[in-house]
C-alpha positions in Angstrom: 0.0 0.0 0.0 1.2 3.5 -0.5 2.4 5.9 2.3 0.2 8.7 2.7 0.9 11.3 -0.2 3.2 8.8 -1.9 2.2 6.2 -4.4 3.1 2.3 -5.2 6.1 1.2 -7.1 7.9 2.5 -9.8 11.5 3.7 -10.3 12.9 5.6 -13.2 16.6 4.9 -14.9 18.2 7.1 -16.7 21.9 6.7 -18.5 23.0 9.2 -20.9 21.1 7.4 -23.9 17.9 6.0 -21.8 15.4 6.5 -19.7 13.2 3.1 -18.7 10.9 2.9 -15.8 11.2 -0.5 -14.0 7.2 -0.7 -12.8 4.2 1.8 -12.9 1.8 0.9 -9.7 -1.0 2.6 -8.5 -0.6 6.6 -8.1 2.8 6.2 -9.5 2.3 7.9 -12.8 1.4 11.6 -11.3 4.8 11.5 -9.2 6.6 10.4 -12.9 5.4 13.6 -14.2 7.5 15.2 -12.1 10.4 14.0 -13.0 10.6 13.2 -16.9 8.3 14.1 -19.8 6.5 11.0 -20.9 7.1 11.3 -24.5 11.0 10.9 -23.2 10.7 7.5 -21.7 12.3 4.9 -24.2 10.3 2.0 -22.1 8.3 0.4 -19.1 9.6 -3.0 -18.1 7.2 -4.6 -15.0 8.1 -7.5 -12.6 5.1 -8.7 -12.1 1.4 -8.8 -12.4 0.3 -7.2 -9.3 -1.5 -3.8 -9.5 0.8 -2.0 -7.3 3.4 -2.7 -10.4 1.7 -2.0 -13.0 -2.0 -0.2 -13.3 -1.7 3.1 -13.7 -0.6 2.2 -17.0 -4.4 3.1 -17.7 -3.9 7.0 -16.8 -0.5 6.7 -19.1 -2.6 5.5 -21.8 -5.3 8.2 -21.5 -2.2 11.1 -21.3 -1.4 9.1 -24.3 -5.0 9.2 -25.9 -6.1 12.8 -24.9 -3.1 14.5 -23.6 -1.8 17.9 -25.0 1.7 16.6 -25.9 1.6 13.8 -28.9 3.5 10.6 -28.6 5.9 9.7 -32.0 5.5 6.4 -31.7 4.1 3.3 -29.6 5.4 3.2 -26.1 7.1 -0.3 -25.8 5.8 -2.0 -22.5 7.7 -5.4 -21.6 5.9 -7.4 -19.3 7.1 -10.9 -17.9 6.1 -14.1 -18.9 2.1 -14.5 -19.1 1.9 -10.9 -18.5 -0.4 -10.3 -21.4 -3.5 -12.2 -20.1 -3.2 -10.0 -17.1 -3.2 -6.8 -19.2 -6.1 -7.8 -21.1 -8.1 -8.7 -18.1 -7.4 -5.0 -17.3 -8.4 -3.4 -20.4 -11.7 -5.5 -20.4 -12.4 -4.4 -16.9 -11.3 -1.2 -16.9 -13.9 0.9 -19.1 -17.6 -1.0 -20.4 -16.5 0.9 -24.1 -12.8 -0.6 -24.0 -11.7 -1.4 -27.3 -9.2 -4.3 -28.3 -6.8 -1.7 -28.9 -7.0 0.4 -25.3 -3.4 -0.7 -25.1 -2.1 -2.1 -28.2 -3.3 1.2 -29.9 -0.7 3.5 -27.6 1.7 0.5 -26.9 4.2 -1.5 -28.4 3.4 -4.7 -25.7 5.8 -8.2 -25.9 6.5 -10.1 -23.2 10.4 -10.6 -22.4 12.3 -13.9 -22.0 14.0 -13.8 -18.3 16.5 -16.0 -20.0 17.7 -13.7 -22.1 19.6 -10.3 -21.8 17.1 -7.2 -22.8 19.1 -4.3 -24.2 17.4 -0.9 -24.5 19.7 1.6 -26.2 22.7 1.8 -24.1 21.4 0.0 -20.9 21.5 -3.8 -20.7 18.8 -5.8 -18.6 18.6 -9.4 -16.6 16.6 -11.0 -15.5 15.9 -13.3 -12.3 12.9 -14.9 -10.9 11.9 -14.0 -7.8 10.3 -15.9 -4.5 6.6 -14.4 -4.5 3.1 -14.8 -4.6 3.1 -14.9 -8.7 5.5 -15.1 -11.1 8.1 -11.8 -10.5 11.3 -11.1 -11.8 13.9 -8.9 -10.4 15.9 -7.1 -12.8 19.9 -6.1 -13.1 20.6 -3.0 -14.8 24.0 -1.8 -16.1 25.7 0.8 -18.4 29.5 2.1 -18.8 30.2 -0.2 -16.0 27.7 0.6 -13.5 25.2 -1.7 -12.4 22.1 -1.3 -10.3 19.8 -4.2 -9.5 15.7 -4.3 -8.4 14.8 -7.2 -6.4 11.1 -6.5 -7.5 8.8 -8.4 -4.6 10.7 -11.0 -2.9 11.1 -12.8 0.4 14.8 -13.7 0.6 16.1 -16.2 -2.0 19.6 -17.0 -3.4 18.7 -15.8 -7.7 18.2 -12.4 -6.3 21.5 -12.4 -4.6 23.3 -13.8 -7.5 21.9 -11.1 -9.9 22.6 -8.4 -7.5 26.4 -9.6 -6.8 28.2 -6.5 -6.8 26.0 -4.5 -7.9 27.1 -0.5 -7.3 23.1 -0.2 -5.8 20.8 -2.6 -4.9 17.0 -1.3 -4.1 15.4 -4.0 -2.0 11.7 -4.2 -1.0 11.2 -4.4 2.9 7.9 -4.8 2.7 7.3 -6.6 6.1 9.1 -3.9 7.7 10.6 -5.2 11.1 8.4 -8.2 11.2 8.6 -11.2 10.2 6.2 -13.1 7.8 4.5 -15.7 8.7 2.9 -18.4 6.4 3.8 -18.8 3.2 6.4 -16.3 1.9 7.0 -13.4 -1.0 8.6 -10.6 1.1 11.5 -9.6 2.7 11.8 -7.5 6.4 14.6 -4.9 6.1 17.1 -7.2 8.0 16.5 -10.0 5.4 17.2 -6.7 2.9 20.1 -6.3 4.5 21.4 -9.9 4.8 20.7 -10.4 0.6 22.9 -6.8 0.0 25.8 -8.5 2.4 25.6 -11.9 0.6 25.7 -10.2 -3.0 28.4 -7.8 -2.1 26.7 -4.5 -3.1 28.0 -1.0 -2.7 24.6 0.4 -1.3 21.8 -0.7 -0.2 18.4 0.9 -0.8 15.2 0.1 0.7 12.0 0.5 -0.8 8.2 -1.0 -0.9 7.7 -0.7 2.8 4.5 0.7 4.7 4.5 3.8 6.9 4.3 1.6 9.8 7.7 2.1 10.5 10.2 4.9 10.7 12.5 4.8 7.9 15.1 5.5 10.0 14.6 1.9 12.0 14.2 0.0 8.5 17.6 1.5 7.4 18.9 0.7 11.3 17.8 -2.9 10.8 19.3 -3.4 7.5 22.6 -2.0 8.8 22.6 -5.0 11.4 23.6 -7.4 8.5 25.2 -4.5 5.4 27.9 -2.8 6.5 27.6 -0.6 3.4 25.7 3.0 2.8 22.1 1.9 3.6 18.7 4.0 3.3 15.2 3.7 3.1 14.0 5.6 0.2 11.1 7.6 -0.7 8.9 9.1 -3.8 10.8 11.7 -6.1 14.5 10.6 -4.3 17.7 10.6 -6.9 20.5 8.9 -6.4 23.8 8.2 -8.7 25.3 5.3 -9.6 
């Protein structure tokens, strides 16, 4: 759930010939107004089918649809496997008058392979899958030697360390907060955010997708019990270098 005045996830990249936003949740494309012009974004690349990841691509569409500034071209979205079911379940509940083309009229949709390496201009992408509820992938980002990786929604498991080995940043969900979760599992506390950023051998640790239950001052506190790294819990509209 959001914090109050924030919105759910989505994080924008930027190198000096991209910009690609990893997930667009609920609320999250208001607060991506403010920091890029739409038309500007190369592409949207979501984890997962979970609508705190990816529905307000509706109000994207409708900027796209009715908005004063004209799109060039179809916006490519890449979803994960099975990710266009999900999207087309959306457009048919969405609007009684929604067309077969809601999205495929304003986006250039495919689904990628999380086998394979997805390159978008000069940023390269991988892919891992992650523990969850559904079918998630975090994704490894890197350009000019940089490398920044997403675990996406996870509770603690060994392909998210691997693909974030090293990474300069890692932004890790801490959705359970200082808890623990009980039952069956698909995401992390902060300290298990901090144990996956020690284990991978990151150079910062960034934690994101938690509640305002807690301070983000303990969540970062908690992670620092396992990272010995910079560690911080982030919040809507922060930028940070890698």
């Amino acid at each position: 759930m959001p914090r109050p005045g924030g919105a759910c996830s989505s994080y924008l990249i930027r190198t000096d010939d991209a910009s690609v936003v990893f997930d667009l949740g609920t609320g999250a494309f208001a607060k991506l107004l403010l920091a890029v012009d739409p038309t500007r974004i190369d592409a949207i690349v979501v984890t997962h089918m979970h609508a705190d990841h990816f529905f307000d691509l509706v109000p994207l569409h409708y900027t796209m649809k009715y908005g004063d500034v004209r799109f060039e071209r179809r916006l490519p979205v890449w979803l994960p496997p099975g990710g266009r079911s999900s999207l087309e379940a959306l457009r048919r509940a969405v609007s009684p008058d929604a067309r077969e083309d809601f999205f495929s009229g304003f986006f250039a949709v495919a689904e990628y392979d999380p086998a394979q390496e997805l390159r978008i201009n000069d940023l390269t992408l991988r892919f891992a899958r992650t523990r969850h509820f559904v079918d998630a992938y975090a994704i490894r980002a890197e350009s000019a030697g940089a490398s920044l990786a997403y675990s996406a929604d996870t509770a603690p498991c060994e392909p998210v360390v691997a693909l974030a080995s090293q990474a300069s940043l890692f932004l890790c969900e801490a959705a359970v907060g200082l808890a623990t979760e009980q039952g069956e599992r698909g995401h992390s506390s902060a300290e298990e955010a901090g144990e996956m950023a020690a284990r991978a051998r990151a150079g910062r640790l960034l934690l994101t997708h938690y509640s305002a239950a807690h301070a983000p001052s303990s969540l970062a506190e908690a992670a620092a019990k396992h990272f010995a790294g910079p560690v911080a819990a982030v919040d809507d509209g922060m930028d940070f270098t890698v």
